[in-house]
Residue frames relative to the residue before (quaternion, step in Angstrom):
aa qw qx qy qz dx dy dz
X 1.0000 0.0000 0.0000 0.0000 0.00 0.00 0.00
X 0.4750 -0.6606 0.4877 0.3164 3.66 -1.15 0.82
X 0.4174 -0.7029 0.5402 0.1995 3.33 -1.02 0.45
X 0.0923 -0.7941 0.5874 0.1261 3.49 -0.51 0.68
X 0.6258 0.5283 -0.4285 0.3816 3.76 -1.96 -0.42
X 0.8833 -0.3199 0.2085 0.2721 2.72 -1.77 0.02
X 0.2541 -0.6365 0.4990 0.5304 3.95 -0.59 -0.64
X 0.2400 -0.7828 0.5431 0.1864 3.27 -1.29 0.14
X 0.0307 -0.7818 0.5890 0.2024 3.72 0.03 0.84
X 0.3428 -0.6507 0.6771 -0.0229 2.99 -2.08 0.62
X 0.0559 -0.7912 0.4882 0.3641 4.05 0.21 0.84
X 0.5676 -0.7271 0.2833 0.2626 2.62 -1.18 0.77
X 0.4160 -0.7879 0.4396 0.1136 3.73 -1.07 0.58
X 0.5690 -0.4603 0.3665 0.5745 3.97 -0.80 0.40
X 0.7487 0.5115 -0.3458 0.2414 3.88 0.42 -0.69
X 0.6377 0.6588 -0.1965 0.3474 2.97 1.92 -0.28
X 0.3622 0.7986 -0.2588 0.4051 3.14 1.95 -0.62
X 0.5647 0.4306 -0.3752 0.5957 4.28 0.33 -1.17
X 0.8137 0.3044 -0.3032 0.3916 3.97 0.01 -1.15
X 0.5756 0.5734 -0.3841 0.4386 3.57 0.86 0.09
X 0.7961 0.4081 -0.2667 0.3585 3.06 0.14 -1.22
X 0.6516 0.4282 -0.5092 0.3645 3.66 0.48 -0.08
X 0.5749 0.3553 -0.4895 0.5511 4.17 0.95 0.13
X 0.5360 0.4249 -0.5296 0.5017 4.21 0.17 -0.32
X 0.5021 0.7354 -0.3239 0.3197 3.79 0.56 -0.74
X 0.8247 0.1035 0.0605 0.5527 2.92 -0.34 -2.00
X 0.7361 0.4774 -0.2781 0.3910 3.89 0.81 -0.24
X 0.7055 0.6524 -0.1325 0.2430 3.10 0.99 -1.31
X 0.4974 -0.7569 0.3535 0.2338 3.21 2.09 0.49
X 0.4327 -0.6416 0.5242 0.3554 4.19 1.25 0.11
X 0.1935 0.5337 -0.7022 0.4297 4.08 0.84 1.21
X 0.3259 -0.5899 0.7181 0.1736 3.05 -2.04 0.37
X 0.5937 0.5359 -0.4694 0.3741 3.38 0.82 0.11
X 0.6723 0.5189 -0.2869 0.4432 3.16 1.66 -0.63
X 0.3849 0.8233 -0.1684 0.3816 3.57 0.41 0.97
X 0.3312 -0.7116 0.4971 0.3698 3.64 0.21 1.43
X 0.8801 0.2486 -0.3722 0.1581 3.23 -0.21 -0.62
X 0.1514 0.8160 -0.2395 0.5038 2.99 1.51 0.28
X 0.8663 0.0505 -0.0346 0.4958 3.11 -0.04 -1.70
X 0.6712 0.4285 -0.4349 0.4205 3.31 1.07 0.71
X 0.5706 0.4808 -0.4129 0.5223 3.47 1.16 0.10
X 0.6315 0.5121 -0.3860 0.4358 3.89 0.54 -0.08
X 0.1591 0.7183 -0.6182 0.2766 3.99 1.51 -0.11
X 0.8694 0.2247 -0.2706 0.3470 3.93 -0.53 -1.04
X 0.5495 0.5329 -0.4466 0.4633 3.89 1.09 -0.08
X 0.8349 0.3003 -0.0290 0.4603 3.23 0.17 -2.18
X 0.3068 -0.6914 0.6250 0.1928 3.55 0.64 -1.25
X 0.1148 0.7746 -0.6110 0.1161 3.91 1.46 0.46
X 0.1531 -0.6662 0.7262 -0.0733 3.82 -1.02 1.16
X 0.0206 -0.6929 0.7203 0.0243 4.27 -0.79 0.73
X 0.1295 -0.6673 0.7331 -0.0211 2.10 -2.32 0.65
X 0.2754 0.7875 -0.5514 0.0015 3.52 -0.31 0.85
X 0.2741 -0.7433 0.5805 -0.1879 2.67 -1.58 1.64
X 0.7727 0.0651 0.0060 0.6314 4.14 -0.28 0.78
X 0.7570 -0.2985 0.4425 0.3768 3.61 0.57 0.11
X 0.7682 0.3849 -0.0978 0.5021 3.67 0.87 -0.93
X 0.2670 -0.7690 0.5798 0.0338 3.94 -0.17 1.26
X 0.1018 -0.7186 0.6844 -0.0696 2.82 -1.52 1.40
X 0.1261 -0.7639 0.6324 0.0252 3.59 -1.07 1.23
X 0.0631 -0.7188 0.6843 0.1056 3.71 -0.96 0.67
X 0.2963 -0.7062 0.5995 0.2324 3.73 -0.78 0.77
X 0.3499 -0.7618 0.4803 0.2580 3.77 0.03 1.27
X 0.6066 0.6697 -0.3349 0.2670 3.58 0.70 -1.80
X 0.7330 0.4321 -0.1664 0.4984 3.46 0.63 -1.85
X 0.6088 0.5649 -0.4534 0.3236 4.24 0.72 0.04
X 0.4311 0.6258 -0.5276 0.3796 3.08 -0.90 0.51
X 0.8689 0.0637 -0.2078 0.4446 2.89 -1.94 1.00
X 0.7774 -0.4087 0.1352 0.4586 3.07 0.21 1.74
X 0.6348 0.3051 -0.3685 0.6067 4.02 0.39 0.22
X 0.1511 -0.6109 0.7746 0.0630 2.95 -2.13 1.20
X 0.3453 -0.8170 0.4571 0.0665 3.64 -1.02 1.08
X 0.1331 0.8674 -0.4789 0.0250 3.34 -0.28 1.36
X 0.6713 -0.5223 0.4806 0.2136 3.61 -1.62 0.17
X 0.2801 -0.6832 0.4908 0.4624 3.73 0.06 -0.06
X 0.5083 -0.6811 0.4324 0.3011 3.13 -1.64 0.91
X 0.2547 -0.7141 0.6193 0.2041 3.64 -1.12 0.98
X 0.5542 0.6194 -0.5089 0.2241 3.39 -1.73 0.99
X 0.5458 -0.4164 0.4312 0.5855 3.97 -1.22 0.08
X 0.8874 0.2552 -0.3787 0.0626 2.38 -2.45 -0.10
X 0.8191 -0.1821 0.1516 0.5225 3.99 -0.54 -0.65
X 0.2125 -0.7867 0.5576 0.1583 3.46 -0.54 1.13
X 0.5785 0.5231 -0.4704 0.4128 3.51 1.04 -0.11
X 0.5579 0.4694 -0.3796 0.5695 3.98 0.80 -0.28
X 0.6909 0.4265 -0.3647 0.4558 3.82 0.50 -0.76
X 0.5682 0.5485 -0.2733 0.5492 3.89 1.22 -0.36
X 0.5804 0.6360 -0.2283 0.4544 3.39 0.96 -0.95
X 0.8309 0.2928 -0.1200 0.4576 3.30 0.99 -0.92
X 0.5945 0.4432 -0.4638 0.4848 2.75 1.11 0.47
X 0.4957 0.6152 -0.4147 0.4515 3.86 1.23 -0.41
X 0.6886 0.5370 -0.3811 0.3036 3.19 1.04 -0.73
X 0.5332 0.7127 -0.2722 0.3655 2.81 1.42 -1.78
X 0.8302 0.2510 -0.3048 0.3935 3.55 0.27 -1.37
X 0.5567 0.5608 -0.4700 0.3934 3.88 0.88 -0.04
X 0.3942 0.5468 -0.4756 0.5652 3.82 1.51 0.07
X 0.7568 0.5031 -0.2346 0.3451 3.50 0.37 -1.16
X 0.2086 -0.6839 0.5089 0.4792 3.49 2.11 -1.04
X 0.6525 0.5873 -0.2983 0.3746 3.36 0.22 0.28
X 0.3408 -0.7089 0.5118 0.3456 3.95 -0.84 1.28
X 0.5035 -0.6298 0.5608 0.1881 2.91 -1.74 0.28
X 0.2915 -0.6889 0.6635 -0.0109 3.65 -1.06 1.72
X 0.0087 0.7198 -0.6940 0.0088 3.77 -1.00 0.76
X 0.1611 -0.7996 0.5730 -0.0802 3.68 -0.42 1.45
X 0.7240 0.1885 -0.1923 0.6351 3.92 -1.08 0.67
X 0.4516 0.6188 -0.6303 0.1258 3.65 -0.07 0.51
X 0.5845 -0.5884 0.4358 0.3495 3.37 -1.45 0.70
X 0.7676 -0.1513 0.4473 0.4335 3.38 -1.55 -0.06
X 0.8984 0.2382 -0.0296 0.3679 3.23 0.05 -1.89
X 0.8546 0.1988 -0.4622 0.1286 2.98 1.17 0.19
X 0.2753 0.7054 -0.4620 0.4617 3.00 1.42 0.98
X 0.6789 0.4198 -0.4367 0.4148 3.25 0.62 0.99
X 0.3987 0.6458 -0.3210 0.5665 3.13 2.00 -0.66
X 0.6762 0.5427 -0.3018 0.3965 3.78 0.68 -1.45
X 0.7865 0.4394 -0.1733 0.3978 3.20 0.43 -1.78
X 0.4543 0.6473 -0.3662 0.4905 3.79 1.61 -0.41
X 0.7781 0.5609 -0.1255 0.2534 2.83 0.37 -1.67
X 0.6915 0.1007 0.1445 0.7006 3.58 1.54 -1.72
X 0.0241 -0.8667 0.4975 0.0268 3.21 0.80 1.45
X 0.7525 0.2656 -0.2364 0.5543 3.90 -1.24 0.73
X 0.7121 0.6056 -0.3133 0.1675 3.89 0.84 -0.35
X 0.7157 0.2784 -0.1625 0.6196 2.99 1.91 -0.26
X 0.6183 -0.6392 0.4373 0.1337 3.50 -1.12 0.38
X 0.2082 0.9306 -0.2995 -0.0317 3.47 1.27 0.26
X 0.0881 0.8273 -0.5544 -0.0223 3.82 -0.48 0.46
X 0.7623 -0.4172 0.3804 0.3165 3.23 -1.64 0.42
X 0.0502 0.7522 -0.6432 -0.1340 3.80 -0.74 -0.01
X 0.3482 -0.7793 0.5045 0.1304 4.03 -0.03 1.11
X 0.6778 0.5195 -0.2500 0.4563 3.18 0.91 -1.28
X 0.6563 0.5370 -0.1849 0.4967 3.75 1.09 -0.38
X 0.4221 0.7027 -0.3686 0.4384 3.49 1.53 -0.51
X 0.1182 -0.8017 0.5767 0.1038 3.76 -0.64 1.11
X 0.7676 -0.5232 0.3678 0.0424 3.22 -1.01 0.76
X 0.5440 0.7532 -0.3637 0.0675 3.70 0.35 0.20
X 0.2246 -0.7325 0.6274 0.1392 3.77 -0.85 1.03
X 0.6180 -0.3775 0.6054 0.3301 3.30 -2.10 0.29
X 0.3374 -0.6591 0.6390 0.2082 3.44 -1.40 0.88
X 0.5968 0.4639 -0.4924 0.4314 3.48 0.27 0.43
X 0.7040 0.4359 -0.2678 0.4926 3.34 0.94 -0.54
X 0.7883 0.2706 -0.3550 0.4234 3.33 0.81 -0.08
X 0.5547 0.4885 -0.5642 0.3679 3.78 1.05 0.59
X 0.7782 0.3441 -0.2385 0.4681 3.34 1.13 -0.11
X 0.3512 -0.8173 0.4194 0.1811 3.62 1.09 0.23
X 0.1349 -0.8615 0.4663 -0.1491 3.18 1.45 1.48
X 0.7428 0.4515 -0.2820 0.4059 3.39 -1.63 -0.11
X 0.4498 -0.5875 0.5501 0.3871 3.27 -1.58 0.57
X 0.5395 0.6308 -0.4239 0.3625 3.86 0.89 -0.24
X 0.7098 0.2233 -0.1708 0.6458 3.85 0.99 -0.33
X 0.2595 0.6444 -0.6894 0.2055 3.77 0.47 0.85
X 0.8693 0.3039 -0.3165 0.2274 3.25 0.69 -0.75
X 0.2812 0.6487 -0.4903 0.5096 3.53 1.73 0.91
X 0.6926 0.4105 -0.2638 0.5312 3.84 0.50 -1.12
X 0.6472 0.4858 -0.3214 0.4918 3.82 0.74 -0.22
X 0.6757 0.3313 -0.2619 0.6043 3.55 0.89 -0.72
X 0.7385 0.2755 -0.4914 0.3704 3.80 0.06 -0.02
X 0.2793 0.6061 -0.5844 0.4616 4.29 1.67 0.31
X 0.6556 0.5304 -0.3799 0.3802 3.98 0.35 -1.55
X 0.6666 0.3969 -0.4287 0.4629 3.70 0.20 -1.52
X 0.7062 0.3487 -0.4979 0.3631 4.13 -0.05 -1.30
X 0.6501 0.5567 -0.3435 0.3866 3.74 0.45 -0.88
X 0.5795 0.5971 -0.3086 0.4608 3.59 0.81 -0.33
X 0.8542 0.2760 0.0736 0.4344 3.09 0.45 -2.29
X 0.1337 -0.8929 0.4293 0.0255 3.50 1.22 -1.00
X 0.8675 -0.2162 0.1340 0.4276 3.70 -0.44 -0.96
X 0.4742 0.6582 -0.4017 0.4250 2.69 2.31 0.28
X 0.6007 0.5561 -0.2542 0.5151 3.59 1.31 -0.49
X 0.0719 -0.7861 0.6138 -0.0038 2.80 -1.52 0.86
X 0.1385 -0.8404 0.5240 -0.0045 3.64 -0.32 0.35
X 0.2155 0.8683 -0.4261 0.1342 3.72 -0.10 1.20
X 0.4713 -0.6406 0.4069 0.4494 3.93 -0.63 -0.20
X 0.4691 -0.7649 0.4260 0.1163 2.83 -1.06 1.51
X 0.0419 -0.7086 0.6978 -0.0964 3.78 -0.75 2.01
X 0.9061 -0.1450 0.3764 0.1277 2.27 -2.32 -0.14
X 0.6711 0.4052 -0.2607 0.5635 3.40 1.08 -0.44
X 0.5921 0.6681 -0.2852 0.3488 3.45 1.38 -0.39
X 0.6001 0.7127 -0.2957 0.2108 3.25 1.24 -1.26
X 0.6482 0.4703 -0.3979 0.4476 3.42 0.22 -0.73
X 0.7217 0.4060 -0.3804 0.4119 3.52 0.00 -1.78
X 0.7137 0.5271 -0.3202 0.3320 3.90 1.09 -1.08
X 0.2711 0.5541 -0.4262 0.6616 3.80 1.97 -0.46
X 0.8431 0.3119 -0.2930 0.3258 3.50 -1.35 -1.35
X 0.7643 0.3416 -0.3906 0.3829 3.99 0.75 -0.50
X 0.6198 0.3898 -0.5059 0.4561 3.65 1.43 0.31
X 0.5774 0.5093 -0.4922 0.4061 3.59 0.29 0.07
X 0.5453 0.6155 -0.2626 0.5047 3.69 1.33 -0.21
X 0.7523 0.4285 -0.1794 0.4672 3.52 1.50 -1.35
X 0.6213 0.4995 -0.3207 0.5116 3.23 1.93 -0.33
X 0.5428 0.5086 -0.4639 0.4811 3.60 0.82 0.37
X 0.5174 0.7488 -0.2097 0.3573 3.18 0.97 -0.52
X 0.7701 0.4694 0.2165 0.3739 2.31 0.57 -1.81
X 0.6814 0.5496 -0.2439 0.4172 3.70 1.46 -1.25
X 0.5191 0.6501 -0.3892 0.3955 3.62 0.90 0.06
X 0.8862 0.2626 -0.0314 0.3805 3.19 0.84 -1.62
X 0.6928 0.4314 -0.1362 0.5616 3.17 1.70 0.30
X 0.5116 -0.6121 0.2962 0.5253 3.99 -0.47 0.41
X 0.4743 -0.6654 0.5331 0.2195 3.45 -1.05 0.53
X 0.5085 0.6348 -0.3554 0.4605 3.58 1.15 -0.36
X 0.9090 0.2148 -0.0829 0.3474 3.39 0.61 -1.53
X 0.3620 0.7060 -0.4105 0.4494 3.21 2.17 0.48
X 0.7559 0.3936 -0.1859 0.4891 3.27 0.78 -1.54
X 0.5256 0.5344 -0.4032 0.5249 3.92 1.19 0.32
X 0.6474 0.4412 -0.3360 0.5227 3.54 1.02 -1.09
X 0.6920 0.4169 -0.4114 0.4219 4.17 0.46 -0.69
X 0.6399 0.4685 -0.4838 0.3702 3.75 0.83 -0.47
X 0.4828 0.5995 -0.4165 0.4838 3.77 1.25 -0.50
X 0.7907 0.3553 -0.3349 0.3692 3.13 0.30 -1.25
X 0.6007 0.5207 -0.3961 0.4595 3.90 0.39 -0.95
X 0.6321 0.4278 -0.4767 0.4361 4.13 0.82 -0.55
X 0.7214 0.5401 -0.2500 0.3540 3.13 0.72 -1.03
X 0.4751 0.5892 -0.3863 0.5273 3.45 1.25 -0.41
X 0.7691 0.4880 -0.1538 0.3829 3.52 0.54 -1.81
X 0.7579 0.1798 -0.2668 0.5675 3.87 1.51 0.07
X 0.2643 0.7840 -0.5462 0.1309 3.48 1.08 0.15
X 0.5818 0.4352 -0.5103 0.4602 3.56 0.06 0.30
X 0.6327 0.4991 -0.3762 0.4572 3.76 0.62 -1.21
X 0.7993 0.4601 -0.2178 0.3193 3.73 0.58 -1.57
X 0.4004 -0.7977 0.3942 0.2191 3.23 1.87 0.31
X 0.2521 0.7277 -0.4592 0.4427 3.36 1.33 1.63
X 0.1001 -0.6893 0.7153 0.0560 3.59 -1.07 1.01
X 0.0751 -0.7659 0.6325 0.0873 3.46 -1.76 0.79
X 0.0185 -0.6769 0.6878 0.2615 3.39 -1.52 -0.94
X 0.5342 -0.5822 0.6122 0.0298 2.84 -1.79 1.38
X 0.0581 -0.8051 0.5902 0.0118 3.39 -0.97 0.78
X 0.0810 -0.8417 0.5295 -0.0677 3.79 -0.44 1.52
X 0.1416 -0.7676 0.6160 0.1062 3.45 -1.41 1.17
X 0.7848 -0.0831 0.0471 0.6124 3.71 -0.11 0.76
X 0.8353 -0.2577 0.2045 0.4406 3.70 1.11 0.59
X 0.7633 0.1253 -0.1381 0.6186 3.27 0.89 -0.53
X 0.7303 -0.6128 0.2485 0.1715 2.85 -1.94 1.46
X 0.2592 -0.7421 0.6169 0.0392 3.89 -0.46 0.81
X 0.8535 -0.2264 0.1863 0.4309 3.30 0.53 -0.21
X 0.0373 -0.8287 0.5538 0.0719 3.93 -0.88 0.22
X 0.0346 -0.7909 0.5939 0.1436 3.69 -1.11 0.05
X 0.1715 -0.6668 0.7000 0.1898 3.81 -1.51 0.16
X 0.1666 0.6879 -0.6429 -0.2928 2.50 -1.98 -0.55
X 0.3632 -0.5861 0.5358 0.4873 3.99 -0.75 -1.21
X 0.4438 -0.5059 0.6334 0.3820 3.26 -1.51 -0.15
X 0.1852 -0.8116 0.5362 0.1396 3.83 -0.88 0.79
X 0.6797 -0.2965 0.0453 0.6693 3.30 2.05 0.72
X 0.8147 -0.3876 0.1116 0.4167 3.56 -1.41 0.69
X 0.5789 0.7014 -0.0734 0.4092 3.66 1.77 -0.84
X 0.7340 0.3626 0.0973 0.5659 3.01 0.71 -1.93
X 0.1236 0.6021 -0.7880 0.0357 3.49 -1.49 0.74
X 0.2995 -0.7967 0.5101 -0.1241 2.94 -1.00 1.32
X 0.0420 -0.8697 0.4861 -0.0745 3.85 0.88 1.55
X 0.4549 -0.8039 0.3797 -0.0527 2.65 -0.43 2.24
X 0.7139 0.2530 0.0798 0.6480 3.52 0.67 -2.04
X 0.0511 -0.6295 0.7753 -0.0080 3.09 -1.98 0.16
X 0.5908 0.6504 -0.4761 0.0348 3.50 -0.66 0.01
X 0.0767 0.7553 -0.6419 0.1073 3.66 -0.25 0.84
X 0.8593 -0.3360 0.3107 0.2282 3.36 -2.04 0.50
X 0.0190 -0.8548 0.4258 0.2960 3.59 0.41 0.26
X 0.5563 0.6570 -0.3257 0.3909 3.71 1.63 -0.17
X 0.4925 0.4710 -0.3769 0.6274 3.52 2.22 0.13
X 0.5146 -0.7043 0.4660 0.1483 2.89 -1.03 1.48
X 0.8102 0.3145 -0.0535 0.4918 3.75 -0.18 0.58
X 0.5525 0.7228 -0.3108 0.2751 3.22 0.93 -1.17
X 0.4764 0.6467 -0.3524 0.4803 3.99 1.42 -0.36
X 0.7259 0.2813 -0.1304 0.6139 3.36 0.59 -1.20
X 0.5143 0.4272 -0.6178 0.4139 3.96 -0.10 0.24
X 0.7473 0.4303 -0.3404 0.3748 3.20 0.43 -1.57
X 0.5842 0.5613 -0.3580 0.4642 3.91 0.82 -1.05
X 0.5637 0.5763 -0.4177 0.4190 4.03 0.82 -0.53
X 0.7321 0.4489 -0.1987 0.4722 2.73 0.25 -2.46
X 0.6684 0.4472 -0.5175 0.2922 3.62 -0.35 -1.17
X 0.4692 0.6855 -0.3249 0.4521 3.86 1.04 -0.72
X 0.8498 0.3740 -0.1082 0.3554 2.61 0.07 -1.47
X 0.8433 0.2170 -0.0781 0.4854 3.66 0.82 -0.57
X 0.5815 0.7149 -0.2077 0.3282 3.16 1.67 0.19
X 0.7481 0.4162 0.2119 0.4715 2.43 1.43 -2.25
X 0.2412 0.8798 -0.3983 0.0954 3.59 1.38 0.46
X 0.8522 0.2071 -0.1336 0.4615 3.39 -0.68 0.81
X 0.4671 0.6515 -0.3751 0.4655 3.68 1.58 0.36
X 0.3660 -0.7155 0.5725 0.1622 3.36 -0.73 0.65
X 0.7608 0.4381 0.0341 0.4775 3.57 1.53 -0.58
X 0.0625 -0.6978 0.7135 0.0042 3.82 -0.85 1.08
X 0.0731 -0.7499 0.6574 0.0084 3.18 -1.51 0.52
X 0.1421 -0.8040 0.5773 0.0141 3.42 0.24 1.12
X 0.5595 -0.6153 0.4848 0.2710 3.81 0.81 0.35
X 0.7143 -0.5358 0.2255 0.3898 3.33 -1.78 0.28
X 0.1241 -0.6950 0.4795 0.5212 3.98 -0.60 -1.01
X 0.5219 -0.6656 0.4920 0.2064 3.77 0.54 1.10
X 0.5951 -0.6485 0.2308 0.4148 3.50 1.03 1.20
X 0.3160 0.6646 -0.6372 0.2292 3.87 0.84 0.19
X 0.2741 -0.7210 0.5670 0.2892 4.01 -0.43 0.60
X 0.6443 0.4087 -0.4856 0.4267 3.71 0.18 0.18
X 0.4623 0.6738 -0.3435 0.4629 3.80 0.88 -0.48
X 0.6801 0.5132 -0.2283 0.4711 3.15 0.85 -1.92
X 0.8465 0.4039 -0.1813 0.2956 3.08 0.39 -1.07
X 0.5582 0.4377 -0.4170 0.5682 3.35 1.40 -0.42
X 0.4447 0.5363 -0.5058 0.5087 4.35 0.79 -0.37
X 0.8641 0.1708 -0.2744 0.3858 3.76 -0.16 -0.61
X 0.4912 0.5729 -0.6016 0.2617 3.54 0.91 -0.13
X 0.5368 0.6831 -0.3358 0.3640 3.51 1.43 -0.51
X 0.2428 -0.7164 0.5777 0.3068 3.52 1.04 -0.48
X 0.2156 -0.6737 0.7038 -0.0661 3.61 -0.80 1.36
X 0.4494 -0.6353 0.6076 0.1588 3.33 -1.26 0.94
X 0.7351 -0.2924 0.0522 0.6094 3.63 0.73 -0.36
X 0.3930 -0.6331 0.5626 0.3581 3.60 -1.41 0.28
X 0.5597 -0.5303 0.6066 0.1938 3.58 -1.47 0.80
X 0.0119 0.8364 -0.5358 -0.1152 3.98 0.59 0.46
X 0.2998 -0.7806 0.5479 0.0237 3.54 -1.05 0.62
X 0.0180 0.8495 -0.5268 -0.0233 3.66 -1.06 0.80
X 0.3590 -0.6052 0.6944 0.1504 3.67 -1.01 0.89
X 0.1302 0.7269 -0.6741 -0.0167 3.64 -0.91 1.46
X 0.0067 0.7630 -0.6422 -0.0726 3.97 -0.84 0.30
X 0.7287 -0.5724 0.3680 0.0769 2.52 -1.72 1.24
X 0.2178 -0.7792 0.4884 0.3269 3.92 0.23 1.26
């Protein structure tokens, strides 16, 4: 039966995730934005709020509304994305307010602009552009373009050797793996904003504290025993792995790319896809995102409602 009325969003909760992830899944095109966990770990930035309705999932980013704009996600699901758009235009004229759609894909900003031709303003957002490489190429840093990635992680084994370890990251890990990011944010608070460090460790310590629910795999990286560095991520469907964390020792030589291998390598079976996410215009980011050589960027648009 169709549902009728208003939408109702709901933010979204650890219990909501199992019912999400199969539309972020099959719809969601291998974005990280499109993503239970995601769209529960961003509660204190965005405020992600769902709605699912017919099969088809609506997300309104509460935080960013205001002053006459309501902020949405493209809708994910079967049948007619121009009706699934529709309802949200309504939604925010309930609200009096125009309707902003942010992180849209390529595809669907074309679905949008089809749909409600001339009604919205739509442009590129670069800084939003995710990132994505071939997993074969990046557990082995193939190509003459990453000789010198596959050359610098020969240096770290040759260096470290049996002093390294490299393992999957459990339950027994947490604390020492808690205690080495509160270590990387001291580190770390000088040369970087302090706002969005101490936002990124409260993400990370939740995430740590449901990683089984949020359906996260990791690996732990040890030097003579103690931790040097760790990574996660999620699968963002059978395709897509989606590398979440990073953080490792920066005074271990190399130790960025072991963890950026291995996580590949033991994380990410049977994906055809990495997604290292956006670099939110930081121009060194950018640049270390392409020294990797991406197979293609995920391009992104910001449409609002003339």
């Amino acid at each position: 039966m169709t549902e009728t009325g208003p939408l109702t969003f709901k933010p979204v909760a650890l219990e909501d995730c199992d019912r999400i992830y199969p539309l972020t899944s099959a719809y969601g095109e291998g974005s990280c934005q499109h993503s239970p966990v995601s769209m529960y770990s961003v509660a204190e930035k965005y405020g992600d709020a769902v709605c699912i309705r017919d099969g088809v999932l609506y997300t309104l980013r509460s935080r960013l509304c205001g002053g006459g704009i309501r902020v949405y996600l493209a809708p994910l699901g079967p049948g007619d994305p121009g009706e699934a758009f529709g309802l949200l235009l309504a939604d925010a004229a309930a609200h009096g307010a125009k309707a902003k759609f942010v992180t849209l894909t390529g595809k669907a900003a074309a679905a949008l602009e089809r749909s409600f031709p001339g009604c919205f303003t739509v442009e590129e957002d670069r800084d939003l552009a995710e990132y994505m490489y071939r997993a074969d190429v990046m557990a082995s840093f193939s190509g003459g373009a990453l000789r010198k990635r596959r050359a610098e992680v020969h240096t770290f084994w040759n260096q470290f050797g049996n002093r390294a370890d490299i393992a999957e990251l459990t339950p027994e890990d947490f604390p020492a793996v808690l205690a080495f990011e509160q270590k990387w944010l001291r580190m770390n608070l000088e040369t970087h904003d302090r706002e969005t460090l101490e936002r990124d460790a409260r993400m990370i310590s939740d995430q740590i504290r449901h990683y089984d629910a949020l359906r996260l795999s990791g690996i732990v990286l040890r030097i003579d025993g103690d931790i040097a560095g760790f990574c996660y991520g999620t699968k963002l469907s059978d395709a897509f792995y989606d590398v979440i964390v990073e953080k490792a020792d920066r005074r271990v030589p190399h130790s960025y790319k072991v963890l950026r291998q291995e996580s590949v390598r033991r994380c990410a079976a049977g994906c055809a896809y990495i997604n290292m996410e956006e670099d939110v215009g930081v121009p060194g980011l950018r640049a270390l995102k392409m020294a990797y050589q991406p197979d293609y960027l995920l391009r992104k648009f910001i449409a609002m409602e003339r």
